[in-house]
NUTORBA-155366 format. One record per residue (C-alpha): residue in one letter; residue number from 0; x negated, y negated, z. Coordinates in nm, 2 decimals. Layout:
N
+----+-----+--------+--------+--------+
: aa :   i :      u :      v :      w :
+----+-----+--------+--------+--------+
:  a : NUM :      X :      Y :      Z :
...
+----+-----+--------+--------+--------+
//
This chain:
300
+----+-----+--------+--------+--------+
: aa :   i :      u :      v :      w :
+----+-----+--------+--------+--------+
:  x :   0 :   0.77 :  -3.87 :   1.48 :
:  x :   1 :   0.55 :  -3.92 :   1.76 :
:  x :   2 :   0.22 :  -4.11 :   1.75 :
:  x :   3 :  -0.09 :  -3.87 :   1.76 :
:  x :   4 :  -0.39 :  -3.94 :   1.99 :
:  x :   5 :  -0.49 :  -4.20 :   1.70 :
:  x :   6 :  -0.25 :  -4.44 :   1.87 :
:  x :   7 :  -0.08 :  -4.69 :   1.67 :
:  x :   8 :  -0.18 :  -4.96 :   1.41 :
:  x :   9 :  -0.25 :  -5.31 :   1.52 :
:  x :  10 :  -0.26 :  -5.61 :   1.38 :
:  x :  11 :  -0.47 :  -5.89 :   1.26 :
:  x :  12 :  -0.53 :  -6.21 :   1.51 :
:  x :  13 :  -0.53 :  -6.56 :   1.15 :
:  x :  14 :  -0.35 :  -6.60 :   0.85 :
:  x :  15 :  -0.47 :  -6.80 :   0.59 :
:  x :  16 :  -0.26 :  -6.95 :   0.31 :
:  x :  17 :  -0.04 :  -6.73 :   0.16 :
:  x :  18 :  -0.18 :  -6.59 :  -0.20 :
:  x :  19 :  -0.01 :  -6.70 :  -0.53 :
:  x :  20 :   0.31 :  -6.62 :  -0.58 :
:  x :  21 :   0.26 :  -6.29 :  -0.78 :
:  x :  22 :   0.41 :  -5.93 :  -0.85 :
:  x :  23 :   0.13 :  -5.71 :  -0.80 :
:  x :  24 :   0.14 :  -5.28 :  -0.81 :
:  x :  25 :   0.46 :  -5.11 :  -0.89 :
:  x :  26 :   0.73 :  -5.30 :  -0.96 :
:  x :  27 :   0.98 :  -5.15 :  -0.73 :
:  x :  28 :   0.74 :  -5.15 :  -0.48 :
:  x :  29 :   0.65 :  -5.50 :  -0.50 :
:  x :  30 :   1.02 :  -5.64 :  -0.46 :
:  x :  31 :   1.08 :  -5.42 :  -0.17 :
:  x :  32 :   0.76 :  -5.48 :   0.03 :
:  x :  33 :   0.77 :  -5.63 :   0.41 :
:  x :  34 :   0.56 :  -5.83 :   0.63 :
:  x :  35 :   0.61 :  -5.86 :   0.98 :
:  x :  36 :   0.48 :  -6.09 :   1.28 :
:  x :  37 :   0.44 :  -6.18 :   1.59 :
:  x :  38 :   0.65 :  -6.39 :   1.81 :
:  x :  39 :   0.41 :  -6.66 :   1.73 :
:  x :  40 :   0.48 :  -6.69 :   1.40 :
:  x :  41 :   0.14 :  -6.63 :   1.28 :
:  x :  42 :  -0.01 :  -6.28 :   1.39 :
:  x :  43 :   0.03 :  -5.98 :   1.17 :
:  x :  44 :   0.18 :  -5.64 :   1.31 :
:  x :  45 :   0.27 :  -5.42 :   1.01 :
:  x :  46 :   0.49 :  -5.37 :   0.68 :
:  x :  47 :   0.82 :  -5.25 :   0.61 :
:  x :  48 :   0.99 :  -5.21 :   0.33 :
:  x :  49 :   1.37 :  -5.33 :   0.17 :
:  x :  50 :   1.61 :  -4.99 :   0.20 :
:  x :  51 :   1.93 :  -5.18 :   0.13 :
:  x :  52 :   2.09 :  -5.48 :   0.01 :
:  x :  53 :   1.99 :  -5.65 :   0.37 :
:  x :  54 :   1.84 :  -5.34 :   0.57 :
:  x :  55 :   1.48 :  -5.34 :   0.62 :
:  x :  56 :   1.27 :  -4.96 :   0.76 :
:  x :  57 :   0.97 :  -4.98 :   0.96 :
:  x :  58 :   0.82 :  -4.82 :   1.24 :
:  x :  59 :   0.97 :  -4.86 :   1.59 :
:  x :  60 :   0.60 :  -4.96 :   1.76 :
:  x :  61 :   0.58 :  -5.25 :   1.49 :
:  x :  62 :   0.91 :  -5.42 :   1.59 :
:  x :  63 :   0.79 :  -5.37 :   1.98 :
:  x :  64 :   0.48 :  -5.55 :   1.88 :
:  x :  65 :   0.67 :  -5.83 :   1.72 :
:  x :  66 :   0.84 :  -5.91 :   2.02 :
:  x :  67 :   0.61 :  -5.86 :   2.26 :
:  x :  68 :   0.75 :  -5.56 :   2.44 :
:  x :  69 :   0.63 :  -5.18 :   2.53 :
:  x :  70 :   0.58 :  -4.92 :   2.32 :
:  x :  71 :   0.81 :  -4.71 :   2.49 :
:  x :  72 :   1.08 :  -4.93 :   2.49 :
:  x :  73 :   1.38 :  -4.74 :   2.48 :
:  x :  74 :   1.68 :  -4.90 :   2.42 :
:  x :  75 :   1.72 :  -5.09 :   2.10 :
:  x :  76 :   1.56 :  -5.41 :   2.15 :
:  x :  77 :   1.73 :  -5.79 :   2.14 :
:  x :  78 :   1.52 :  -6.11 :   1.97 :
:  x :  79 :   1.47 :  -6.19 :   1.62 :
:  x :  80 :   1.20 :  -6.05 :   1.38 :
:  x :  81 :   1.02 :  -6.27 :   1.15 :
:  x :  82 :   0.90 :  -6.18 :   0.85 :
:  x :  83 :   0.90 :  -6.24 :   0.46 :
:  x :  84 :   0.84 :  -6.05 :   0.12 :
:  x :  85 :   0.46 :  -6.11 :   0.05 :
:  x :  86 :   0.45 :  -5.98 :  -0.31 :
:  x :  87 :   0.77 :  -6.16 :  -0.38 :
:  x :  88 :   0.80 :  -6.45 :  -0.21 :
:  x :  89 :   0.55 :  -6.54 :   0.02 :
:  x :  90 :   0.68 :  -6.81 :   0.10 :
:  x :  91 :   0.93 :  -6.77 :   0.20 :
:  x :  92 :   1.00 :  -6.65 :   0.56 :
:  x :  93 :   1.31 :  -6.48 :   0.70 :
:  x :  94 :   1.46 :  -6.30 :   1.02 :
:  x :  95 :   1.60 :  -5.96 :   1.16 :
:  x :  96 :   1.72 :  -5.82 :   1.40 :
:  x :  97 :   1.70 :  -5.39 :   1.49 :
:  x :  98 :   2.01 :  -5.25 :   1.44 :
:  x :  99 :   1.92 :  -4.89 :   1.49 :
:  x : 100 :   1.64 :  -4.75 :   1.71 :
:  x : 101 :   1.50 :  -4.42 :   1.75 :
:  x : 102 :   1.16 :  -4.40 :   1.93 :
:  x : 103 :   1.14 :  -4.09 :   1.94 :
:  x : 104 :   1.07 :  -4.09 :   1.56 :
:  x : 105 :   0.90 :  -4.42 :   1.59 :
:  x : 106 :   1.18 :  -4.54 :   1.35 :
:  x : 107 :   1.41 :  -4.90 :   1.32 :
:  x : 108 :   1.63 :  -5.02 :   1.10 :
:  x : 109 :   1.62 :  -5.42 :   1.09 :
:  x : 110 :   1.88 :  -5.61 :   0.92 :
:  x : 111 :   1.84 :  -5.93 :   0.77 :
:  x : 112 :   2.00 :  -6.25 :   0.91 :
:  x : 113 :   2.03 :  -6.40 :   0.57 :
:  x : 114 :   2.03 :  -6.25 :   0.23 :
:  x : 115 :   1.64 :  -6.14 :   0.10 :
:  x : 116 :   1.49 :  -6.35 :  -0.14 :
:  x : 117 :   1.56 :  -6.37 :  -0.53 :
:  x : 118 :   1.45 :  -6.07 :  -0.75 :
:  x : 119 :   1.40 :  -5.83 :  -0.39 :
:  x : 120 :   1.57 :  -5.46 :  -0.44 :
:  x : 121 :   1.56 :  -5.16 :  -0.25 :
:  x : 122 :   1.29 :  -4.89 :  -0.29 :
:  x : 123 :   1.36 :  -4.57 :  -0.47 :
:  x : 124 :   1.33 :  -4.32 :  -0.20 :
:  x : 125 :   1.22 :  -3.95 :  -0.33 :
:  x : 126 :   1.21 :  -3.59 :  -0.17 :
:  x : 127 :   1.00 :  -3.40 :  -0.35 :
:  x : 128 :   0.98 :  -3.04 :  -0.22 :
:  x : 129 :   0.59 :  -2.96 :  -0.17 :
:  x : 130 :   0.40 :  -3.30 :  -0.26 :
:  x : 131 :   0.04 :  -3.10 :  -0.18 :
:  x : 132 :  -0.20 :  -3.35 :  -0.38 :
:  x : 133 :   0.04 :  -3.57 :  -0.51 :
:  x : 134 :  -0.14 :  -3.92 :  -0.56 :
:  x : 135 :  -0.03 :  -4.23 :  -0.34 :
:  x : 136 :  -0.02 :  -4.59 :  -0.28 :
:  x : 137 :   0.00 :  -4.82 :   0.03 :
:  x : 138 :  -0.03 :  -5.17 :   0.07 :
:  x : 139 :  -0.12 :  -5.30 :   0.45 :
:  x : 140 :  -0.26 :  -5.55 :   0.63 :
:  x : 141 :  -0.56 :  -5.43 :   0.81 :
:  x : 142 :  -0.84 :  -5.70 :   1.02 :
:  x : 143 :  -0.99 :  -5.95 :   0.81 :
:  x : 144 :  -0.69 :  -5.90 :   0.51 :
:  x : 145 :  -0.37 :  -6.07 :   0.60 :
:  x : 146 :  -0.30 :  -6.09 :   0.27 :
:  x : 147 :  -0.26 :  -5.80 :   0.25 :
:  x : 148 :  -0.49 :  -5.46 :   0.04 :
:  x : 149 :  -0.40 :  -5.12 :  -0.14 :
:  x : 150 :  -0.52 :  -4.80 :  -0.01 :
:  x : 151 :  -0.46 :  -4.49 :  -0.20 :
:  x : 152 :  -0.51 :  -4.12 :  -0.20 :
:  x : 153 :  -0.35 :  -3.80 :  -0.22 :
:  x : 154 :  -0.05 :  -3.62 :  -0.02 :
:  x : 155 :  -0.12 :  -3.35 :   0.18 :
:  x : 156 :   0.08 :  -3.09 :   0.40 :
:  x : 157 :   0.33 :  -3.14 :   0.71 :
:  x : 158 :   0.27 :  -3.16 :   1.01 :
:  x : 159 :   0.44 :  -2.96 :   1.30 :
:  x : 160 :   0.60 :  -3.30 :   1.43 :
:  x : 161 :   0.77 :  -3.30 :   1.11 :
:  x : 162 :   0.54 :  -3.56 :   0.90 :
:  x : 163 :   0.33 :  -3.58 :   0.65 :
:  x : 164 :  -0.07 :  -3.61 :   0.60 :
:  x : 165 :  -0.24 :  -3.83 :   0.36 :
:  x : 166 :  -0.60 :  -3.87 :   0.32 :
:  x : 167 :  -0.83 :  -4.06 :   0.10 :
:  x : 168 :  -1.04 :  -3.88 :  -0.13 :
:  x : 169 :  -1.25 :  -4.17 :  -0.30 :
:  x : 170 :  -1.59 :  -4.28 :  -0.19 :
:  x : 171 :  -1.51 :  -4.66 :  -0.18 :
:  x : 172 :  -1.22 :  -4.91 :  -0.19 :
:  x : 173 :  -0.99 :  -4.91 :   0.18 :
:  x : 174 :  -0.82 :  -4.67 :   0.32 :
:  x : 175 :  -0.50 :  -4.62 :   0.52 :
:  x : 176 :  -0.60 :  -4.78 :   0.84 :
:  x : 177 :  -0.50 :  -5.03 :   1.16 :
:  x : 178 :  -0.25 :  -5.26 :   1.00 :
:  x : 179 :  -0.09 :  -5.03 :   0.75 :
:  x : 180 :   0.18 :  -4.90 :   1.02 :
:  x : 181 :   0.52 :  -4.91 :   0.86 :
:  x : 182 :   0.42 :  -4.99 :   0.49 :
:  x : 183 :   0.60 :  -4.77 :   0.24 :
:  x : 184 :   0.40 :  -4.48 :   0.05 :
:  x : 185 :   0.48 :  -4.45 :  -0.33 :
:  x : 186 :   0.41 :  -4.16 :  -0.46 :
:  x : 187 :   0.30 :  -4.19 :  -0.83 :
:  x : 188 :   0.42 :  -3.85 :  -0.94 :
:  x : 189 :   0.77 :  -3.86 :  -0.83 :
:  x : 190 :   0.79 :  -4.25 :  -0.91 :
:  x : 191 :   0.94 :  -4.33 :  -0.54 :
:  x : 192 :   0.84 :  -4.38 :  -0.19 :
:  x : 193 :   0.77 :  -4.03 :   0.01 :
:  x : 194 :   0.70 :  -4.18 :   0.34 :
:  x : 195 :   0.68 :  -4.42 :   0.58 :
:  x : 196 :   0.32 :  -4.47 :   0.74 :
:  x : 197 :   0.31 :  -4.43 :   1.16 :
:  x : 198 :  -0.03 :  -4.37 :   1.23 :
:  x : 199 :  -0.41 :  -4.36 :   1.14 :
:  x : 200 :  -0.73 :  -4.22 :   1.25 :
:  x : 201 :  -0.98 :  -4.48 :   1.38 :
:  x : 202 :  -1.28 :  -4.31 :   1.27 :
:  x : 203 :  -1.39 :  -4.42 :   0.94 :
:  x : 204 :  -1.52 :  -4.12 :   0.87 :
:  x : 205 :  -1.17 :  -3.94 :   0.89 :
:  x : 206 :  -0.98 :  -4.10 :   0.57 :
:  x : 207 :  -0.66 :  -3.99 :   0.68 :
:  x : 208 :  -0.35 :  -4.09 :   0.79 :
:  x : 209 :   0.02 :  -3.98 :   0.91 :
:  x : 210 :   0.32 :  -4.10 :   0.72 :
:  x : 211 :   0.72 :  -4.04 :   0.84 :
:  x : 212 :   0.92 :  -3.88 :   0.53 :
:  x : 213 :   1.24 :  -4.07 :   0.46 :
:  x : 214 :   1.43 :  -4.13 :   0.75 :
:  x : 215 :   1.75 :  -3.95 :   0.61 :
:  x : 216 :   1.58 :  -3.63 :   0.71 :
:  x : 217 :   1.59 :  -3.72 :   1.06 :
:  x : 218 :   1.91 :  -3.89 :   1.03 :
:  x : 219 :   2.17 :  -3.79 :   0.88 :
:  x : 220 :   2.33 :  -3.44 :   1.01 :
:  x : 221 :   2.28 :  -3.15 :   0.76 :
:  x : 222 :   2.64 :  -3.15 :   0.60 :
:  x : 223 :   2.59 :  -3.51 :   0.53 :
:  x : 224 :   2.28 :  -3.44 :   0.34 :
:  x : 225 :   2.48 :  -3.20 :   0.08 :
:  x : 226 :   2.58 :  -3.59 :  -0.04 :
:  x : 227 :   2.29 :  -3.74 :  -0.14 :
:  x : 228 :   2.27 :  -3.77 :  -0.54 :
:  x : 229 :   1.95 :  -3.84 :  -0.74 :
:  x : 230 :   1.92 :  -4.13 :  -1.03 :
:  x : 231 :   1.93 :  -3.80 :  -1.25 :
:  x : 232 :   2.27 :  -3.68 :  -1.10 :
:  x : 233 :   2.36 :  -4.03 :  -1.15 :
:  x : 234 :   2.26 :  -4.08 :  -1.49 :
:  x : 235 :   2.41 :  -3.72 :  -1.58 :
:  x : 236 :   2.78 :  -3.87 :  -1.45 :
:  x : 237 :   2.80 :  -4.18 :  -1.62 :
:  x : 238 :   3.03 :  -4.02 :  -1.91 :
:  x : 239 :   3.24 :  -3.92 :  -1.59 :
:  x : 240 :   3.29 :  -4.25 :  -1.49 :
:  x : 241 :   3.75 :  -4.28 :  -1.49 :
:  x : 242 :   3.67 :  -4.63 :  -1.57 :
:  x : 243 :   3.49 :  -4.63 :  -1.94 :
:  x : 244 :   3.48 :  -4.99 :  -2.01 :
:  x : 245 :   3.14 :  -5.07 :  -1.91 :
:  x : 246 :   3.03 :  -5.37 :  -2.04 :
:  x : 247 :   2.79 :  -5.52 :  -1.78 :
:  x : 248 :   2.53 :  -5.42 :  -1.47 :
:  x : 249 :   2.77 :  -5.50 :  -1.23 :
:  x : 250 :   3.07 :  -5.32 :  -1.37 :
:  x : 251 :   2.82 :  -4.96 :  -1.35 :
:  x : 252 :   2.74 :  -5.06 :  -1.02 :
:  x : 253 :   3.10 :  -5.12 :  -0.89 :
:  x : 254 :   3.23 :  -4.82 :  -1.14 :
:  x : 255 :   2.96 :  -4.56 :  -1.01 :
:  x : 256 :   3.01 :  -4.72 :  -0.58 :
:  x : 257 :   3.39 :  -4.64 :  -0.66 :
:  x : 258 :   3.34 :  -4.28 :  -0.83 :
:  x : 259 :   3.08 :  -4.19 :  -0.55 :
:  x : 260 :   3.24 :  -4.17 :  -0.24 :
:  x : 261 :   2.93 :  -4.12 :  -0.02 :
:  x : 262 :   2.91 :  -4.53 :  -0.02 :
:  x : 263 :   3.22 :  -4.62 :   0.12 :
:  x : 264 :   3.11 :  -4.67 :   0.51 :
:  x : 265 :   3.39 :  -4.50 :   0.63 :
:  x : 266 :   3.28 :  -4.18 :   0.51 :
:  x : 267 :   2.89 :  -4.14 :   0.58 :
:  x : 268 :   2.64 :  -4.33 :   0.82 :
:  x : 269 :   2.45 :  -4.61 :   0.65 :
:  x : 270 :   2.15 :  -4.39 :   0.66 :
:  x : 271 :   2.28 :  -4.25 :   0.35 :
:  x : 272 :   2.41 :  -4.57 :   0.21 :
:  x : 273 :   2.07 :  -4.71 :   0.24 :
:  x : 274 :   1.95 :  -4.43 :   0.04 :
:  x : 275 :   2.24 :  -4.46 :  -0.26 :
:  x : 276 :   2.18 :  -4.85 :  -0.27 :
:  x : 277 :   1.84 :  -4.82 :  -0.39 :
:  x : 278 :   1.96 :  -4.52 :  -0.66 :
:  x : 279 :   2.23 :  -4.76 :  -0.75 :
:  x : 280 :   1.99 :  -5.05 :  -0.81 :
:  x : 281 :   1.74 :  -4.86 :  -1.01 :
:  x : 282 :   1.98 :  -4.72 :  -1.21 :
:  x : 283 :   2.10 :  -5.08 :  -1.30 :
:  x : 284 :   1.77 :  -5.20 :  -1.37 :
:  x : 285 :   1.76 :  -4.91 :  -1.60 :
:  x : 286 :   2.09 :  -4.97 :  -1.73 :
:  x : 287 :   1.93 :  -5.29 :  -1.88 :
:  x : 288 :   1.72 :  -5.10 :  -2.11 :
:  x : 289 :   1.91 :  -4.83 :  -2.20 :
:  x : 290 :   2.21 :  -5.14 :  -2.33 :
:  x : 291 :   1.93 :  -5.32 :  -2.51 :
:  x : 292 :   1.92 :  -5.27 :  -2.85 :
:  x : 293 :   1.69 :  -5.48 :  -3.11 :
:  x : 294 :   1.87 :  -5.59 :  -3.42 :
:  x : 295 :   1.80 :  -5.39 :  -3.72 :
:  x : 296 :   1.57 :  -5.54 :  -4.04 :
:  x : 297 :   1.77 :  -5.77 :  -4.24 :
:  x : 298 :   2.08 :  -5.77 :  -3.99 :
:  x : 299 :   2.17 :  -6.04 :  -3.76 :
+----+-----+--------+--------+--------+
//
């Protein structure tokens, strides 16, 4: 999507110790969440958020302003990203580097050098259809807040550049603004993230803000698209599964990888991988729930 006359989101110039170690907001949310800086190790430029097991999404102006290069930069660029998860571990700071680039939807894909840190697990991404008043929430890093607020509103329509606008209908509290570029927008109705936030009015008095849908949509070719499964289709299949003895997390996860075809790289881009790791992982965590079952009174 390209940037409207808003421009894009800056960042802040200090960073003061990093906040207790916490998980604060939706849970999914809160293990997926990114930071990004500057060259310098210090300066804030925008979010992004975990989209696979070591594949990070943000906007392609916040990894130019991490490495100190032109917005219009059109090639993918070379250097490392820094980083960390600041709702997870805050302290604990890692690197990237883009491995897909398109500015022309002010969209990168970064991939972790190393592993992300304990307890981190891709977002739930959700299509919804018509998300017209739908209720959201962002967490960014405008001036003044480097670690880090939550903003929150409602969805509105799309716009003819093919994203979305959200506004902020409450009378106090912040609002999606400079320093919010790339952070992931959950939607509270669908239980997911709808979008990807590019760019902001400056005027206060205009509470709104542009968000990129999921990236699959400007991805992955249309034929591919037919492949993309929901945690319901998911859940629906288990009974499917050739392989019935499932005793553990990891033996749904491999079971379900194997029986879905769309994750073998071979067959689809890693667009859509990205998108069935984060189904696969929420699944598991809600395998865990559905396996647990408290003893019955007087049984052990």
């Amino acid at each position: 999507m390209r940037r409207n006359d808003s421009g894009p989101l800056h960042s802040i110039d200090s960073l003061p110790p990093a906040p207790p170690r916490s998980e604060r907001g939706p849970l999914p949310l809160a293990r997926a969440q990114v930071r990004i800086y500057a060259a310098d190790g210090e300066r804030i430029v925008g979010s992004g958020f975990l989209a696979g097991e070591r594949a990070v999404l943000t906007c392609a102006h916040v990894v130019t302003l991490a490495l100190g290069l032109p917005d219009d930069t059109p090639e993918p660029p070379p250097g490392q990203v820094s980083l960390d998860f600041p709702l997870l571990a805050p302290d604990q700071r890692l690197t990237a580097r883009v491995a897909h680039w398109r500015l022309q939807d002010d969209i990168a894909v970064l991939e972790l050098e190393s592993a992300p840190p304990a307890g981190a697990e891709p977002a739930p991404l959700a299509e919804g259809g018509d998300l017209w008043g739908h209720p959201f929430r962002a967490f960014g890093f405008p001036v003044g807040h480097p670690e880090g607020v939550w903003a929150s509103g409602v969805v509105r329509g799309p716009t003819a550049c093919g994203g979305l606008q959200i506004e902020d209908t409450k009378e106090t509290g912040y609002r999606v603004q400079p320093g919010f570029s790339g952070a992931p927008v959950w939607d509270d109705a669908l239980g997911g993230v709808v979008g990807m936030v590019s760019a902001a009015e400056r005027d206060p008095s205009v509470r709104a803000a542009f968000i990129i849908p999921p990236p699959m949509s400007f991805i992955i070719p249309p034929p591919v698209l037919k492949m993309t499964i929901t945690v319901v289709e998911l859940t629906r299949r288990i009974d499917s599964l050739e392989d019935a003895k499932i005793e553990s997390c990891q033996d749904l996860i491999e079971g379900l990888g194997n029986y879905f075809h769309c994750v073998r790289p071979s067959m689809v881009n890693d667009h859509l991988i990205i998108q069935t790791e984060a189904l696969l992982n929420r699944l598991c965590r809600d395998f865990d729930e559905w396996s647990y079952r408290p003893p019955l009174e007087g049984k052990h």
